[in-house]
C-alpha positions in Angstrom: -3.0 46.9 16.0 -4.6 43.6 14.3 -5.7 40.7 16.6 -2.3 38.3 16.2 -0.4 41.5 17.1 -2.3 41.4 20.6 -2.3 37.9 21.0 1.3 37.8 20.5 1.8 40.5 23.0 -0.3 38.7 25.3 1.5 35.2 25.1 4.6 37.6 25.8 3.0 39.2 28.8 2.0 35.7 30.1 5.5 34.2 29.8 7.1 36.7 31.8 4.5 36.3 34.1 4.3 32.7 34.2 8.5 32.8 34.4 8.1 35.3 37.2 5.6 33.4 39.0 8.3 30.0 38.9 10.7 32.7 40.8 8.8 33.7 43.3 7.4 29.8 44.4 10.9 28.6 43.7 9.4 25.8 41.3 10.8 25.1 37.9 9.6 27.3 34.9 8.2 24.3 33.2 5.7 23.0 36.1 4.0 26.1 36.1 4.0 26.8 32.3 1.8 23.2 32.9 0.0 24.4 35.3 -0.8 27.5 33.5 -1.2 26.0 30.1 -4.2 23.8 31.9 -6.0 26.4 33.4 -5.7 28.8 30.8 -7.2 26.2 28.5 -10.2 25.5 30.5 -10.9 29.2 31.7 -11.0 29.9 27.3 -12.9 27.2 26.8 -15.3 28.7 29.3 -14.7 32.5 28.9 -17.1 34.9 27.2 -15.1 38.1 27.4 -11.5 36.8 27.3 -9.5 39.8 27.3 -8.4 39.2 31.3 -8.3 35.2 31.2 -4.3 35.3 31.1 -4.4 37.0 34.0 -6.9 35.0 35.6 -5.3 31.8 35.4 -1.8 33.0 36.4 -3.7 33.9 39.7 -5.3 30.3 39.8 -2.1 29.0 39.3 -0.4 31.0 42.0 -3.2 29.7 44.5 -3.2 26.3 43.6 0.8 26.1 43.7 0.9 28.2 46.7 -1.6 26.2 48.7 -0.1 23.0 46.9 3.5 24.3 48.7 1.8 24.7 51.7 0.2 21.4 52.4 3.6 19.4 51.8 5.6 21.3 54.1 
């Protein structure tokens, strides 16, 4: 499998997750898909070996929206 093939599958991966992540915070899909899309841009920017940072920043996100949740209610 070339590289766009994987990429692809990634971004596929990550959408589900992203989507999934939405359902379980009840927040709208397209907060988090910011949120996500932010830290997945710094965490490449920063990366060396980026074959995990998808999965990375969808667990930064959870944190942050989580703990964001948290300290409103």
């Amino acid at each position: 499998m070339h590289a766009v093939g994987t990429r692809q599958g990634a971004t596929e991966h990550s959408l589900a997750g992203v989507e999934a992540l939405a359902e379980q915070l009840h927040l709208p899909v397209e907060q988090v898909t910011r949120a996500y899309l932010r830290v997945l841009a710094r965490l490449e920017s920063e990366a060396r070996i980026k074959n995990f940072v998808s999965l990375i920043a969808l667990g930064v996100v959870r944190t942050r929206l989580r703990d964001s949740e948290t300290t409103r209610n």
